[in-house]
C-alpha positions, 0 to 999 in steps of 0.5 A: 555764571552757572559756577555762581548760579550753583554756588548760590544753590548751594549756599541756600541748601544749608542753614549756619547753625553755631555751637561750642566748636563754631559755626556748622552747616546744617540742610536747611529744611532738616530738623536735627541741628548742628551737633547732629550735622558735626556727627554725621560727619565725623561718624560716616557710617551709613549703614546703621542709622537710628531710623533703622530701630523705631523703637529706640526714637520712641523710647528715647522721646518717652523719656524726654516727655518723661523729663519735661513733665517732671521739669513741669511739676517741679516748676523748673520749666514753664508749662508752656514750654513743657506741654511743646515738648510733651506735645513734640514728643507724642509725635514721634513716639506716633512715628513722625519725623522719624526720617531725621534721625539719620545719624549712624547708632554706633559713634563716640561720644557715649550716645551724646550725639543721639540725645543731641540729636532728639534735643535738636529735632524736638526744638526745631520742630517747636520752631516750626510749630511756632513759625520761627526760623529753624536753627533759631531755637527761640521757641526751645533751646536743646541744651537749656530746655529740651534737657534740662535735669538730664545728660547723655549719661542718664537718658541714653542708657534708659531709652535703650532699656525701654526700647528693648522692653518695647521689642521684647514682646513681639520676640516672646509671642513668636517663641512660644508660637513656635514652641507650640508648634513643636508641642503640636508635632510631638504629639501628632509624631507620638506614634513615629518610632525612630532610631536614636542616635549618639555621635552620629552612631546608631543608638536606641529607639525613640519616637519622633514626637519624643524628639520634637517634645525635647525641642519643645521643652528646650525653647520653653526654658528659654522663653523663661529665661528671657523673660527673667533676664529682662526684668533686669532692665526695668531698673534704671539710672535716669536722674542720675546725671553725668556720673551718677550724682545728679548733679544740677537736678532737684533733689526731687527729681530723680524719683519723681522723673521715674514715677512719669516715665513708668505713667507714660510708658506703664511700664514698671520701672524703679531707680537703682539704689546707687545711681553712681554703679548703675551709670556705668554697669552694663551688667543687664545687657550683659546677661540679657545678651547672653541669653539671646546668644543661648536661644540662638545656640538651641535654635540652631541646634534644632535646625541641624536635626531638622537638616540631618532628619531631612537630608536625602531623599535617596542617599540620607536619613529621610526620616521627615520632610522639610516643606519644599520652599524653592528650587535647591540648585541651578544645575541639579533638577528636582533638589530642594535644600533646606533653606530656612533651617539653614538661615535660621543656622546663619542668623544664630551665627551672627547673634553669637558674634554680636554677643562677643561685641557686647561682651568686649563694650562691657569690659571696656568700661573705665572708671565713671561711665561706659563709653562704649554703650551705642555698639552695646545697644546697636547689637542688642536691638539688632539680635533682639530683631533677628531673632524675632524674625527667626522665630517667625520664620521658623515657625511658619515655613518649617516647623508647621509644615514638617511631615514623617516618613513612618516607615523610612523611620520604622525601618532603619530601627529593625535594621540598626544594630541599636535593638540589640542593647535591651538583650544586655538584660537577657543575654549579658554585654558578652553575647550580645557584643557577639550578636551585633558583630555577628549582623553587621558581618552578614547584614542580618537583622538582630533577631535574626542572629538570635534565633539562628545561635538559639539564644531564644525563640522567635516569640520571645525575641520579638517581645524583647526588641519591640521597639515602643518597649525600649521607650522608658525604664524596662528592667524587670528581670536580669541575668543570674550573675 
């Protein structure tokens, strides 16, 4: 009796929904369908569901109200039917039904599970609306109604253009607060004269606020760059159908179709001159991707500074301080590490390896279309987010907390050997090798040296190796040759 009674549990769970390939199981309350079942079976991979980018459901819904709007115009689709779908996709883009929408964003098929899978929800939430059996698709059919004019081929690579261009912002605000910040350490460290350095070797002063300007100026061009290279997805290919050639659209639709996207969205959006590139050119991920991949390059980069300036207290530079985020170490009291530099090193890493992915997608384009589009569009929004992240955490935990150690920084320059390159103009390379050989053997300072071999006084030895006059172009006179 139990073994019956569990069957019979288990039969009601489910709903037989029948598409191309047969009969499938559905859950019987979900609002995805049976092409979306089959695809969570074949693509079992949980780790990575479309619920986990928002953004993308909300752009892939605007491009079906989009659709349905122009299917209305065009008098290809009742109103009543259109205005459901409309009024379905409003929903979603307002964040409900998110949940059903679990299917894994990496798969094959070239995204055709993913729009299967917004077709299936908008139709059965219609029937639920309509008080109709889920499954029936009598209200709305996914394939005859909810994509009428449209295939995979159009939409998918549309709703992934959108969605970045609705996660870009958030993205651009946090860059440039985080660049403001070190403009604002640039100057608050203007007077911080520190030792340059050159493969790790002392070099010739700088002050800090130099230093944090560079970083400054380096993010700057990188927020202008993003900002070009996302124009890129402001061209689109919807209409285009299949492999580009619209087939079984109006032939007003494809212009039509892109003039509602861009009054649902206002975003500005124009069609691509040739539809049949454009729907298998992944030329603007490319590039957009290889832009996240330089910010994160220059992002780490900064932080290596950040470890390398921070690291001590007693036995490194020391030049400044890290806000103390936690406890450092299990077994060594009082040692603070610098976390958030080094997750800000570890997300860059991860962006780098997900360029690499996207780069191998896009050259495995063959003939007609890129199949190859989920991985592209998966590893996009997962860089896009990381390194939204990383902006904001860099800013708020690190960056906005650093302090300088003034006279740590003031005292490795009049120790370094690095003053001694101004003397070239006074004393020629010759000497002053001799100079710097002969400090380092007796662990003198530079103008020590100086004025003990009497190659000038006192006075004027400290006018020349005034550090803050090392800071621009200084030749006025030279040695007579």
């Amino acid at each position: 009796m139990a073994f019956q009674y569990y069957n019979s549990f288990m039969e009601n769970r489910y709903r037989l929904e029948v598409d191309s390939l047969g009969e499938q199981k559905v859950l019987q309350n979900v609002l995805y369908g049976g092409q979306t079942a089959r695809a969570l079976e074949n693509f079992p991979l949980k780790h990575f569901p479309i619920s986990n980018f928002p953004y993308f459901i909300i752009a892939l819904a605007m491009v079906k109200q989009a659709c349905a709007r122009t299917n209305k115009k065009l008098k290809l689709l009742s109103p009543q039917k259109a205005d459901l779908i409309e009024k379905i996709c409003l929903e979603i883009i307002d964040g409900k039904w998110h949940e059903n929408f679990c299917l894994n964003i990496i798969q094959g098929g070239a995204g055709t599970s993913t729009n299967m899978n917004m077709n299936e929800v908008i139709a059965n939430r219609a029937s639920q609306i309509m008080k109709q059996p889920l499954g029936s698709y009598q209200v709305l059919h996914p394939n005859n109604d909810v994509n009428l004019s449209q295939s995979t081929n159009d939409v998918y690579p549309t709703a992934v253009r959108l969605s970045i261009l609705l996660i870009f912002s958030k993205l651009c605000n946090n860059l440039e607060k985080l660049s403001k910040t070190l403009y604002q350490k640039s100057q608050e460290f203007q007077d911080v004269i520190k030792l340059g350095r050159t493969q790790l070797q002392d070099a010739v002063p700088v002050t800090l606020g130099q230093t944090f300007h560079s970083y400054f100026t380096t993010l700057k061009e990188e927020s202008e760059k993003l900002k070009r290279e996302v124009e890129l997805f402001r061209e689109i290919n919807l209409g285009a159908t299949a492999i580009g050639t619209g087939i079984n659209t109006h032939p007003e639709y494809n212009q039509l179709v892109v003039d509602e996207l861009c009054n649902v969205t206002k975003v500005r959006f124009y069609r691509a001159s040739d539809l049949i590139e454009a729907t298998s050119d992944m030329g603007a991920f490319v590039s957009f991707s290889s832009t996240l991949k330089r910010l994160a390059i220059k992002l780490s980069r900064i932080c290596n500074d950040l470890r390398l300036m921070n690291s001590g207290p007693r036995g490194g530079l020391n030049e400044i301080n890290l806000p103390p985020r936690q406890p450092g170490s299990s077994i060594m009291p009082g040692k603070i590490n610098p976390v958030i530099p080094e997750l800000i090193n570890q997300i860059s890493f991860q962006v780098i390896g997900r360029d690499l992915s996207i780069t191998l997608a896009a050259e495995a384009g063959q003939l007609e279309l890129n199949v190859m589009a989920p991985v592209i569009a998966y590893n996009l929004h997962a860089s896009t987010n990381l390194l939204t992240s990383a902006t904001e955490i860099l800013e708020k935990h690190c960056v906005r907390g650093i302090t300088a150690n003034k006279e740590r920084c003031r005292e490795l320059v009049e120790n370094s050997t690095g003053l001694i390159t101004t003397l070239n103009n006074h004393l020629g390379y010759q000497v002053t090798s001799k100079v710097a050989k002969e400090a380092l053997r007796t662990n003198k300072k530079i103008i020590d040296v100086v004025v003990e071999k009497k190659y000038m006084s006192r006075e004027k030895a400290e006018k020349i190796l005034d550090p803050f006059k090392m800071l621009e172009p200084n030749l006025k006179t030279t040695i007579l040759k």
